[in-house]
C-alpha positions as CSV (number, residue, x, y, z in Angstrom):
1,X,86.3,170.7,-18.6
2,X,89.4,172.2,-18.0
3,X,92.6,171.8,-15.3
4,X,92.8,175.4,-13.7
5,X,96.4,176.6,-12.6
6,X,96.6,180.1,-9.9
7,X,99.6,181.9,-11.3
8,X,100.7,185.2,-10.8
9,X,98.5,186.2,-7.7
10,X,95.4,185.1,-9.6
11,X,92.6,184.0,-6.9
12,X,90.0,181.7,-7.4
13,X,86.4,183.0,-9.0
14,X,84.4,181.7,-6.7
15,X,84.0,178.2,-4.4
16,X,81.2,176.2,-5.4
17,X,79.5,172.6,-4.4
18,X,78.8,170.1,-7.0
19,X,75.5,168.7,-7.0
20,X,75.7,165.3,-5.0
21,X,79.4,166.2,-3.8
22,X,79.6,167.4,-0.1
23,X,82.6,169.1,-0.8
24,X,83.4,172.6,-2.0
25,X,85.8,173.4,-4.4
26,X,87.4,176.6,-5.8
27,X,86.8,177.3,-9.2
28,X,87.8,179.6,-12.3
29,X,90.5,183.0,-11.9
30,X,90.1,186.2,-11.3
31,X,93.8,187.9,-12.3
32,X,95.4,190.4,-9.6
33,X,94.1,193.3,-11.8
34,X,90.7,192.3,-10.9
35,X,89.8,193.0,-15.3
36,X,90.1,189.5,-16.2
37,X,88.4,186.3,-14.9
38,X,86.5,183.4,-16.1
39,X,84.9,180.2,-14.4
40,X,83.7,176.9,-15.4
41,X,79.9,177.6,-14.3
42,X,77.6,177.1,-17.3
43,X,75.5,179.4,-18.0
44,X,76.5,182.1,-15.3
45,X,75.1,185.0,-18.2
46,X,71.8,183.4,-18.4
47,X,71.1,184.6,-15.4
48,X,69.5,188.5,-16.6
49,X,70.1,190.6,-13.4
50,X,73.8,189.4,-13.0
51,X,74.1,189.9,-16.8
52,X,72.8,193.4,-15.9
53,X,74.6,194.2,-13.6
54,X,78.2,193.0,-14.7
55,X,77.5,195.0,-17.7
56,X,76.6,198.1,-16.2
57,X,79.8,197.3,-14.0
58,X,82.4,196.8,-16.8
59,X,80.7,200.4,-18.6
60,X,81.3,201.9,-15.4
61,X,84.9,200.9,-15.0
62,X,85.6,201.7,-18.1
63,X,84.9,205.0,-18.7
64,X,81.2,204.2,-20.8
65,X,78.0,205.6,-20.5
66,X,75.3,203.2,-18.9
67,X,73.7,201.0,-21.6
68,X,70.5,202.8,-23.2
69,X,68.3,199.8,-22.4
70,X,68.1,196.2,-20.4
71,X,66.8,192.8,-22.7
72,X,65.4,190.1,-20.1
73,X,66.5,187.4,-22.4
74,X,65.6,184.5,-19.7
75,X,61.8,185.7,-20.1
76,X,61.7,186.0,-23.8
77,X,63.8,182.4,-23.8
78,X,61.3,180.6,-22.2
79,X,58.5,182.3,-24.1
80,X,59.7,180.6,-27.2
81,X,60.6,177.2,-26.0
82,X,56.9,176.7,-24.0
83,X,55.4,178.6,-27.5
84,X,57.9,175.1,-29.1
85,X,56.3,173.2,-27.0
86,X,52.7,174.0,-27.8
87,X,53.7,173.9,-31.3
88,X,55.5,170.1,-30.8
89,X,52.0,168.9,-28.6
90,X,50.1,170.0,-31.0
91,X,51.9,168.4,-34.0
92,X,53.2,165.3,-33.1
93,X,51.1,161.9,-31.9
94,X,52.8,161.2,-28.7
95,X,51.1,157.8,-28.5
96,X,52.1,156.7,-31.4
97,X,56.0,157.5,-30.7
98,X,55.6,155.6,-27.8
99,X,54.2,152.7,-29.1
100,X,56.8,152.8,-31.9
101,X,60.1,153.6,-28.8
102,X,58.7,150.6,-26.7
103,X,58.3,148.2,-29.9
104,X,61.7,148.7,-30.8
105,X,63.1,148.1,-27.3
Protein backbone atom coordinates (compact mmCIF):
# COMPACT_ATOMS: atom_id res chain seq x y z
CA UNK A 1 0.00 0.00 0.00
CA UNK A 2 1.36 3.15 -0.81
CA UNK A 3 0.11 7.14 -1.00
CA UNK A 4 0.88 8.10 -4.79
CA UNK A 5 1.91 11.89 -5.41
CA UNK A 6 1.70 13.29 -9.54
CA UNK A 7 4.76 15.50 -9.66
CA UNK A 8 6.58 16.85 -12.46
CA UNK A 9 3.91 16.15 -15.27
CA UNK A 10 3.72 12.50 -14.25
CA UNK A 11 0.13 11.11 -15.28
CA UNK A 12 -1.64 8.42 -13.78
CA UNK A 13 -0.86 4.50 -15.00
CA UNK A 14 -4.10 3.68 -15.42
CA UNK A 15 -7.79 4.15 -13.66
CA UNK A 16 -9.10 1.17 -12.15
CA UNK A 17 -12.35 -0.14 -10.02
CA UNK A 18 -11.89 -1.96 -6.80
CA UNK A 19 -13.77 -5.01 -6.47
CA UNK A 20 -17.04 -4.05 -4.46
CA UNK A 21 -16.26 -0.18 -4.87
CA UNK A 22 -18.39 1.58 -7.63
CA UNK A 23 -15.97 4.13 -8.00
CA UNK A 24 -12.90 4.41 -10.21
CA UNK A 25 -9.74 5.62 -9.09
CA UNK A 26 -6.46 6.65 -10.80
CA UNK A 27 -3.60 4.61 -9.93
CA UNK A 28 0.35 4.32 -10.20
CA UNK A 29 2.71 7.01 -12.64
CA UNK A 30 3.86 7.07 -15.66
CA UNK A 31 6.84 10.02 -15.74
CA UNK A 32 6.55 12.70 -18.76
CA UNK A 33 9.37 10.62 -20.49
CA UNK A 34 6.97 7.97 -20.88
CA UNK A 35 10.46 5.27 -19.62
CA UNK A 36 9.37 5.04 -16.23
CA UNK A 37 6.08 3.95 -14.56
CA UNK A 38 4.81 1.64 -11.94
CA UNK A 39 1.31 0.76 -10.42
CA UNK A 40 -0.03 -0.78 -7.45
CA UNK A 41 -1.91 -3.76 -9.55
CA UNK A 42 -0.56 -7.08 -8.22
CA UNK A 43 0.52 -9.22 -10.39
CA UNK A 44 0.09 -7.14 -13.69
CA UNK A 45 3.39 -9.52 -15.15
CA UNK A 46 1.62 -12.66 -14.51
CA UNK A 47 -0.33 -11.95 -17.13
CA UNK A 48 2.12 -13.80 -20.29
CA UNK A 49 1.01 -11.91 -23.40
CA UNK A 50 1.28 -8.40 -21.61
CA UNK A 51 4.59 -9.64 -20.15
CA UNK A 52 5.30 -10.31 -23.88
CA UNK A 53 4.56 -7.73 -25.27
CA UNK A 54 6.01 -5.01 -22.75
CA UNK A 55 9.21 -6.82 -23.23
CA UNK A 56 9.31 -6.93 -26.83
CA UNK A 57 8.33 -3.08 -26.38
CA UNK A 58 11.10 -1.95 -23.99
CA UNK A 59 13.80 -4.07 -26.58
CA UNK A 60 12.41 -2.18 -29.25
CA UNK A 61 12.76 1.27 -27.71
CA UNK A 62 15.84 0.54 -26.73
CA UNK A 63 17.79 -0.21 -29.39
CA UNK A 64 17.76 -4.47 -28.66
CA UNK A 65 17.15 -7.23 -30.83
CA UNK A 66 13.74 -9.04 -30.13
CA UNK A 67 14.10 -11.69 -27.41
CA UNK A 68 15.15 -15.20 -28.98
CA UNK A 69 12.20 -16.96 -27.40
CA UNK A 70 8.70 -16.47 -25.32
CA UNK A 71 8.22 -18.64 -21.70
CA UNK A 72 4.29 -18.99 -20.92
CA UNK A 73 5.04 -18.97 -17.36
CA UNK A 74 1.14 -18.81 -16.36
CA UNK A 75 0.77 -22.38 -18.14
CA UNK A 76 3.73 -23.96 -16.72
CA UNK A 77 2.60 -22.20 -13.11
CA UNK A 78 -0.49 -23.84 -12.89
CA UNK A 79 0.91 -27.12 -14.14
CA UNK A 80 2.80 -27.38 -10.98
CA UNK A 81 0.41 -26.19 -8.49
CA UNK A 82 -2.66 -28.67 -9.86
CA UNK A 83 0.57 -31.53 -10.23
CA UNK A 84 0.80 -29.99 -5.92
CA UNK A 85 -2.39 -30.66 -5.61
CA UNK A 86 -2.63 -34.21 -6.82
CA UNK A 87 0.44 -34.74 -4.81
CA UNK A 88 -1.32 -33.04 -1.45
CA UNK A 89 -4.92 -35.29 -2.32
CA UNK A 90 -3.07 -38.02 -2.53
CA UNK A 91 -0.98 -37.76 0.62
CA UNK A 92 -2.91 -36.20 3.12
CA UNK A 93 -6.37 -37.75 4.93
CA UNK A 94 -8.66 -34.87 4.49
CA UNK A 95 -11.20 -36.49 6.81
CA UNK A 96 -9.14 -36.81 9.34
CA UNK A 97 -7.95 -32.93 9.28
CA UNK A 98 -11.35 -32.13 9.45
CA UNK A 99 -12.36 -34.05 12.13
CA UNK A 100 -9.24 -32.82 14.01
CA UNK A 101 -10.11 -28.60 12.76
CA UNK A 102 -13.81 -29.07 13.97
CA UNK A 103 -12.71 -30.82 17.40
CA UNK A 104 -10.60 -28.05 18.22
CA UNK A 105 -13.23 -25.41 17.45
Amino acid sequence: MGEKLYENGAVAFAEIEREGDAQRIMDGAIANSGRVWGTYVHGLFDDDAFRHRFLAHARRTSGLAPGREQICVSAERQKRIDRWADHLRRSLDMNLIRELAISRS
